[in-house]
C-alpha positions as CSV (number, residue, x, y, z in Angstrom):
1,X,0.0,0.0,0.0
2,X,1.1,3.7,-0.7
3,X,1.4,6.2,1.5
4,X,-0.2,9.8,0.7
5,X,1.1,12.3,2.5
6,X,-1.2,15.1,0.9
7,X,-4.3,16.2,3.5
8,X,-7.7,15.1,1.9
9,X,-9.7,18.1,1.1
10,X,-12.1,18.1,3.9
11,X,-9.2,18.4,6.6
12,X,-9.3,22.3,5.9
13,X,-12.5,23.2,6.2
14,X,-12.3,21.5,10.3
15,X,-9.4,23.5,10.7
16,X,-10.8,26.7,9.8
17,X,-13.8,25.7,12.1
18,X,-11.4,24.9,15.2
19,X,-9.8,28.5,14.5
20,X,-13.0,30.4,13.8
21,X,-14.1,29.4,17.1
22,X,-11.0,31.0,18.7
23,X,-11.6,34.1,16.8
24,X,-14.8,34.2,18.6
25,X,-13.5,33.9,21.6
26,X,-10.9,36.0,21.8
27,X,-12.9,38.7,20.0
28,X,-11.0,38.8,16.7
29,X,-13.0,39.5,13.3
30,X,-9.8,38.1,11.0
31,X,-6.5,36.6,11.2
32,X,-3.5,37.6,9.4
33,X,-0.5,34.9,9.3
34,X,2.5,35.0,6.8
35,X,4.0,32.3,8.8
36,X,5.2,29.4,7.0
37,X,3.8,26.3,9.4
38,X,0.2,28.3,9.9
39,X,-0.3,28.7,5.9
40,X,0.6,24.9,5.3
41,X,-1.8,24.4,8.7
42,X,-4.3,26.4,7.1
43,X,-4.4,25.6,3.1
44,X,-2.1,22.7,2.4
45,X,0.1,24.9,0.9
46,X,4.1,24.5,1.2
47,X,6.6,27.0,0.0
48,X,10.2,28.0,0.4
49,X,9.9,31.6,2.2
50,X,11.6,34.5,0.7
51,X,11.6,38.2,0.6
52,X,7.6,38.3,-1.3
53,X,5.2,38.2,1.2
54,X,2.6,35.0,1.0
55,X,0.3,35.5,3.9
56,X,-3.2,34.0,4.1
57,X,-6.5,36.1,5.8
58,X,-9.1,33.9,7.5
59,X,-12.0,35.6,8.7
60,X,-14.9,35.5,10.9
61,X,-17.3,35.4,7.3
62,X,-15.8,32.1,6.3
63,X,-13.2,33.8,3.7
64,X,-9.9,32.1,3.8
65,X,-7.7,34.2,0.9
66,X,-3.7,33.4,0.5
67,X,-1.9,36.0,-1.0
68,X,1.3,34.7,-3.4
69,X,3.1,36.3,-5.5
70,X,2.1,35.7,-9.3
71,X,5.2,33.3,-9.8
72,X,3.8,31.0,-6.9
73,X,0.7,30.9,-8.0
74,X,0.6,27.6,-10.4
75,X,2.5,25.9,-7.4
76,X,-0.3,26.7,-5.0
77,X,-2.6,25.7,-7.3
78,X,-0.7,22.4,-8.0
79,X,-0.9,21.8,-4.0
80,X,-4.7,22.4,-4.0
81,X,-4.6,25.1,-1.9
82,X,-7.5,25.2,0.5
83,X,-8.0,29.3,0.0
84,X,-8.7,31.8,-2.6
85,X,-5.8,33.0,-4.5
86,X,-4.9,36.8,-4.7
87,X,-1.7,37.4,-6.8
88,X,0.8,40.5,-6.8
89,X,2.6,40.9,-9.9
90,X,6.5,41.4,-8.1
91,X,8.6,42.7,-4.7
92,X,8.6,45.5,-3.9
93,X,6.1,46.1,-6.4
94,X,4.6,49.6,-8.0
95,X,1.9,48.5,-5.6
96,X,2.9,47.1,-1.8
97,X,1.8,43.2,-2.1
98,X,-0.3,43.6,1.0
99,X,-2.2,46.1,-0.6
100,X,-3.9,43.5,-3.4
101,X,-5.0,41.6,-0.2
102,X,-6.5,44.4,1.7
103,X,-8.5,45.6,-2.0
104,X,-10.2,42.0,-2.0
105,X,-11.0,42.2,1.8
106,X,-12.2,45.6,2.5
107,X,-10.7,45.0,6.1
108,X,-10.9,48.8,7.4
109,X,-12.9,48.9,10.8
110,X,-12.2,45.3,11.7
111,X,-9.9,43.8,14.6
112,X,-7.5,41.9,13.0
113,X,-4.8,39.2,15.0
114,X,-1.8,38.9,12.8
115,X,1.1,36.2,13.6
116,X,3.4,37.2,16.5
117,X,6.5,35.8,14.3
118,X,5.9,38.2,11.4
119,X,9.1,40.6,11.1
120,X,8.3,44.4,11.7
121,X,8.8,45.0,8.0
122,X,5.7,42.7,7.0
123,X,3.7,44.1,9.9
124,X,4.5,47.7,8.9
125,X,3.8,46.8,5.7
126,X,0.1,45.3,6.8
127,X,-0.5,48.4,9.1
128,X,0.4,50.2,5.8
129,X,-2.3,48.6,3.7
130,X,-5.3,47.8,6.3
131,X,-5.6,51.1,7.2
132,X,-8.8,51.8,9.5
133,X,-8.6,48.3,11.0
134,X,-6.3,47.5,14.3
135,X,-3.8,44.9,14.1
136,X,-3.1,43.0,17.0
137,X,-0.6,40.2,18.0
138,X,-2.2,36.6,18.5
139,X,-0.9,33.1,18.7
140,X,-4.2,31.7,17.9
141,X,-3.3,29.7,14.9
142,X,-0.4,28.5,16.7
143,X,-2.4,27.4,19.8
144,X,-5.0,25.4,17.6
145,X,-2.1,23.3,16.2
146,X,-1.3,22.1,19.8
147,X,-3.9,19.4,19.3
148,X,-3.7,17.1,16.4
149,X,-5.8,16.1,14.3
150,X,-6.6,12.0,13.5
151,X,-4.8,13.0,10.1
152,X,-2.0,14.6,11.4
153,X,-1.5,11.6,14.1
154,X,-1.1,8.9,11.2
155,X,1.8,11.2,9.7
156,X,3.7,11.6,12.7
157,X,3.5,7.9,13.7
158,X,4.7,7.3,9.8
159,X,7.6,9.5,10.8
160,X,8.5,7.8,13.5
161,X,8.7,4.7,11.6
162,X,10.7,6.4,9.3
163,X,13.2,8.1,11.9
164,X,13.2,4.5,13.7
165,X,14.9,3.0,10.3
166,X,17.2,6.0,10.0
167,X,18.8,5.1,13.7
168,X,18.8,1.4,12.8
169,X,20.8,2.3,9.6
170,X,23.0,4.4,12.1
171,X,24.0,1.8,13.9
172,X,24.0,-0.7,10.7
173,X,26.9,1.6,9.4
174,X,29.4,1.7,12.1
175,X,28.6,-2.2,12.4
176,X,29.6,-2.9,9.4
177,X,32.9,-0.5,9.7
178,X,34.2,-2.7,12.9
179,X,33.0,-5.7,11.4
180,X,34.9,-5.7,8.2
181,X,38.2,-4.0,10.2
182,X,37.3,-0.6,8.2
183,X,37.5,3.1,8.6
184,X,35.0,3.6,10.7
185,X,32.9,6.6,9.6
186,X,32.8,10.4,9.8
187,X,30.2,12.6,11.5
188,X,29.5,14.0,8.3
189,X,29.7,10.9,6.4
190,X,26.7,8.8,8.9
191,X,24.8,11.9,8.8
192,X,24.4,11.9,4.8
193,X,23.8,8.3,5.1
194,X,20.9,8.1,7.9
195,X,19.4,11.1,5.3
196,X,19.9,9.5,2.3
197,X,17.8,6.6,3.8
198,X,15.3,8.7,5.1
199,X,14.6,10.4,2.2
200,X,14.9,7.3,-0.1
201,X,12.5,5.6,2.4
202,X,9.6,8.5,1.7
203,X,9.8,8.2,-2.4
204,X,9.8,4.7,-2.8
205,X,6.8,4.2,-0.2
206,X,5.1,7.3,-0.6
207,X,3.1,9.6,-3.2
208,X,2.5,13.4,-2.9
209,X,5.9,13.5,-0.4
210,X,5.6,17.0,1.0
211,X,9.1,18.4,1.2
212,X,9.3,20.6,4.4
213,X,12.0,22.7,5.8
214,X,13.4,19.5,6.5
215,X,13.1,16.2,5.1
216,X,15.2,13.6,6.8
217,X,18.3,14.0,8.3
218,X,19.4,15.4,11.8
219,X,22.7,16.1,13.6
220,X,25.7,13.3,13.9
221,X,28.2,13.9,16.7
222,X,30.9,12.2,18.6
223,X,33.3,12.7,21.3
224,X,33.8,15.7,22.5
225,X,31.4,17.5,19.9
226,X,28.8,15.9,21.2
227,X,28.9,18.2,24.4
228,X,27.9,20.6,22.2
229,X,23.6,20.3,21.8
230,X,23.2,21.8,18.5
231,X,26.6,21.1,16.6
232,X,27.0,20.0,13.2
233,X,28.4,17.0,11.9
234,X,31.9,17.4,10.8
235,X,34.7,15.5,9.3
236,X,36.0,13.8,12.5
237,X,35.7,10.1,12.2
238,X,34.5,8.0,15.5
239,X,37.0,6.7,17.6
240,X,37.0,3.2,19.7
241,X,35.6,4.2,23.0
242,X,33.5,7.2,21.9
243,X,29.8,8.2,22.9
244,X,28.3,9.5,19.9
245,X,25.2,10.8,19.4
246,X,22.6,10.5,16.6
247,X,20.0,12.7,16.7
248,X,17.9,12.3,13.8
249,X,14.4,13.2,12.6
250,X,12.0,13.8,9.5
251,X,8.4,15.1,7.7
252,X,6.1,13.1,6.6
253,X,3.2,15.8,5.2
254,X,4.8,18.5,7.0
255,X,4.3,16.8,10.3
256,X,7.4,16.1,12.1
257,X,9.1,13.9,14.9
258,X,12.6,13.5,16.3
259,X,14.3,9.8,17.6
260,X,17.5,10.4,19.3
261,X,19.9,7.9,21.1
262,X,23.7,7.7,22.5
263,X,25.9,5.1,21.4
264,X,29.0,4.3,23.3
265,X,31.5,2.6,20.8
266,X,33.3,-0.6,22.5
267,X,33.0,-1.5,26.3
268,X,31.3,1.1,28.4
269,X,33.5,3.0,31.2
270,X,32.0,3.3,34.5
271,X,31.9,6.6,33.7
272,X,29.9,6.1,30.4
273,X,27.3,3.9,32.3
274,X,26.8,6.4,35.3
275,X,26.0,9.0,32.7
276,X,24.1,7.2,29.8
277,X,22.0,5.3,32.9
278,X,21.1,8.6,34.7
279,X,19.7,9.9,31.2
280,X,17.7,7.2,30.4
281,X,16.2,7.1,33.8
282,X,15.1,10.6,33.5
283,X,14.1,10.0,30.1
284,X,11.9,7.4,31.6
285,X,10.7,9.3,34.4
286,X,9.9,12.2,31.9
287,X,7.9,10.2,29.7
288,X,5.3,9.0,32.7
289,X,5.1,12.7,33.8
290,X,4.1,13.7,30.4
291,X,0.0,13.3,30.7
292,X,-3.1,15.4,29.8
293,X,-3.7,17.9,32.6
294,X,0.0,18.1,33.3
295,X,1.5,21.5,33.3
296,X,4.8,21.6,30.9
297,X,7.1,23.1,33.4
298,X,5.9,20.0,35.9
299,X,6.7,17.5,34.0
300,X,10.1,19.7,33.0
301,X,10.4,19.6,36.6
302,X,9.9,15.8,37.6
303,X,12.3,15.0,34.5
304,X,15.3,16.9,35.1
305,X,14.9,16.6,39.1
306,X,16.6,13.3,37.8
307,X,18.9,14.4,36.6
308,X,20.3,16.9,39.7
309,X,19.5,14.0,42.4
310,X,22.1,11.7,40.7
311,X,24.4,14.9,41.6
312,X,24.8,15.7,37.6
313,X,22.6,19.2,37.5
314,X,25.5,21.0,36.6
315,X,25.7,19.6,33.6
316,X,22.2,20.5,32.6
317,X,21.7,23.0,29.2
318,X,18.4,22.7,28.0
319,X,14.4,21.7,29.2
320,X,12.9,18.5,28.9
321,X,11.4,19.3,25.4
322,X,9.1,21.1,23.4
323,X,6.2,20.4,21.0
324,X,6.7,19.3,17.6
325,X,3.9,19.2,14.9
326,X,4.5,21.7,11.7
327,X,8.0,23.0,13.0
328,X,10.4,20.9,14.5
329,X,10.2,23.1,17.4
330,X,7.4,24.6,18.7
331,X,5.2,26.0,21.7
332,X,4.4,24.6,24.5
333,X,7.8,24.4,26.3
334,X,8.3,21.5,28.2
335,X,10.1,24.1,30.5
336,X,10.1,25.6,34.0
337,X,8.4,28.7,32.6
338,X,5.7,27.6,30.7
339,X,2.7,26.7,32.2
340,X,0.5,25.6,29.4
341,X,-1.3,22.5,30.4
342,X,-1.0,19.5,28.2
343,X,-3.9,17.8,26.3
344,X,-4.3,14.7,24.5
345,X,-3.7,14.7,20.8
346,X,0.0,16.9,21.8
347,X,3.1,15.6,20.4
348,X,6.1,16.8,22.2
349,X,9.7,15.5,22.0
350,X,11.1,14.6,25.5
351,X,14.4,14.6,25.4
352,X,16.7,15.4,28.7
353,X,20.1,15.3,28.2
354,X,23.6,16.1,30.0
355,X,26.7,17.4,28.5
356,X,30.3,17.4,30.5
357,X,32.8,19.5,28.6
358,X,36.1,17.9,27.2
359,X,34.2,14.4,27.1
360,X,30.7,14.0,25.2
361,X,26.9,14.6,25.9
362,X,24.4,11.9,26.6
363,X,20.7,12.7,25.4
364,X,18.0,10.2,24.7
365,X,14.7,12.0,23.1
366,X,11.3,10.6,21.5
367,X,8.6,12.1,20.1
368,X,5.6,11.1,22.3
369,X,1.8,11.6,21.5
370,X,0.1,12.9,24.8
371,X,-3.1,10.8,25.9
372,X,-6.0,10.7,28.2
373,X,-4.0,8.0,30.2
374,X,-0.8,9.1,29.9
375,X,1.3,9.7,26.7
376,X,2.5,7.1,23.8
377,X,6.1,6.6,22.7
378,X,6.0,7.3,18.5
379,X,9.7,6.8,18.2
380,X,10.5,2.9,20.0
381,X,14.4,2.2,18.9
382,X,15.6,0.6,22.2
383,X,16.9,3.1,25.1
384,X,18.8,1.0,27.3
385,X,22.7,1.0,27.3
386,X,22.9,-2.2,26.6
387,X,21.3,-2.2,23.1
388,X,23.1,1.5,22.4
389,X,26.6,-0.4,22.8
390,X,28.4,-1.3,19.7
391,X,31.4,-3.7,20.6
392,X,34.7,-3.9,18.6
């Protein structure tokens, strides 16, 4: 069976309800987003953003409108774009592009929420063209992607499939080094590999693949780098007796999820069991605090108490998570100052992890779909040191 990873058309028209009734709500008559994840949330539509506006207008009337530039405009309609299509001919234009939308809208006199994300330019612009009508920061899109959809559910759980056979091919390749007395691999060079299977995974099993910010791939560390929590791969090839780290992820239709394990490479030190066995402990801890009715920063706070109790706090960089959906990273915060309150149909990464300069980090994340009883583990490659040791 193929996989679609294109919306059906009735998707839309649920999601326009769900934010309507925001609107309502929060007393807004129209929304205003040029923000890449709320215009694919909103009309199917996926697009590399650059300097010409697209923006889509969704108000209380039942208009949804996208603006594109004219050069975008056979792509949108190519993605069946769930929205009216208003064109501008270029940037900057004779004519401001946010004028053509506010022609077709006759928005003066109305109370319009536009993204908090867009950049002063764009709003200025907006302010510019909707003259007569007060524009006014809201995060209401963004709050009505916190719960997913059935829809969305099946292509983050296909995600995690996918990002579970990207760790296994991981693994596979430095395997396959020791076991044939090879050079063992680069950072760089497992990193294009572990993509190059994720994204050859998606076309041979799938039709209408979406391609998102980010396809497949993720970040490849070892050693020392891997104290760093966001570095790139580079050309350093693992050693015997490294912890490395692959933290690895995709988009299937836009939705994504992240799987992320450390390896130890050869017979675990004391030291590399103290550390890998605090972190999955947390990790495991973290996941039964994540629940509907939990606030984020509690279950930030039962995690990474963990972590400081085992007398390793000072190696603490980062929360337990974050939510994932449209962007990789997104609100809420699984963090000690957000107190959002989680709900079943959430997906949010959980993911505590410990770095100790001059040696490596140790970080263990899956992507887990929050429940009525508790929350589901999308992403299931094995935690435990024991299976995350690769012997020479």
């Amino acid at each position: 069976m193929v996989f679609s990873q294109r919306l059906s058309p009735d998707f839309f028209p649920r999601v326009h309800e769900r934010v309507r009734a925001a609107m309502a709500d929060a007393s807004v008559d129209a929304i205003l987003t040029d923000d890449p994840e709320d215009i694919a949330y909103l009309t199917g539509f996926f697009h590399h953003p650059s300097e010409r506006p697209v923006a889509v207008w969704l108000d209380l009337t039942g208009e949804v409108i996208m603006l594109v530039p004219a050069l975008e405009w056979e792509y949108a309609q190519a993605q069946n774009a769930t929205a009216e299509l208003v064109s501008f001919p270029e940037f900057p234009g004779v004519v401001p592009p946010f004028e053509f939308l506010a022609r077709r809208v006759g928005a003066s006199g109305r109370r319009i929420g536009f993204t908090a994300t867009m950049s002063t330019s764009r709003l200025l612009a907006a302010q510019d063209a909707f003259t007569g009508s007060v524009l006014t920061p809201s995060d209401i899109v963004l709050h009505s992607r916190y719960i997913k959809f059935p829809e969305e559910i099946a292509l983050h759980r296909e995600a995690a499939r996918i990002t579970d056979l990207m760790l296994v091919a991981g693994v596979q390749l430095v395997r396959d080094a020791v076991a044939t007395g090879g050079q063992l691999p680069s950072e760089a060079e497992l990193e294009r590999h572990v993509t190059s299977v994720g994204v050859s995974t998606m076309y041979a099993e799938h039709e209408n693949v979406v391609v998102a910010s980010l396809l497949a791939g993720g970040l490849v560390y070892s050693g020392a780098n891997s104290a760093f929590p966001h570095g790139l791969p580079s050309a350093e090839r693992l050693q015997p007796g490294d912890t490395f780290m692959l933290s690895l992820g995709c988009a299937v239709g836009g939705r994504f999820v992240e799987g992320e394990r450390t390896f130890v490479l050869g017979e675990p030190t004391s030291e590399q069991i103290r550390y890998h066995d605090t972190i999955r402990e947390a990790q495991e801890v973290g996941a039964h605090a994540i629940a509907a009715g939990v606030e984020c920063r509690e279950a930030n706070r039962i995690c990474l108490d963990v972590i400081r109790d085992a007398g390793l706090g000072e190696h603490l960089r980062h929360r337990q998570g974050h939510g994932i959906g449209l962007g990789m990273h997104e609100a809420p915060w699984l963090e000690d100052g957000d107190a959002t309150v989680l709900a079943a149909g959430m997906v949010v990464s959980n993911e505590p992890g410990i770095y100790i300069p001059g040696h490596a980090g140790y970080r263990i994340s899956d992507s887990m779909l929050v429940t009525d009883s508790g929350a589901e583990r999308l992403t299931t490659f094995p935690r435990d040191l024991a299976s995350c040791t690769i012997a020479l």
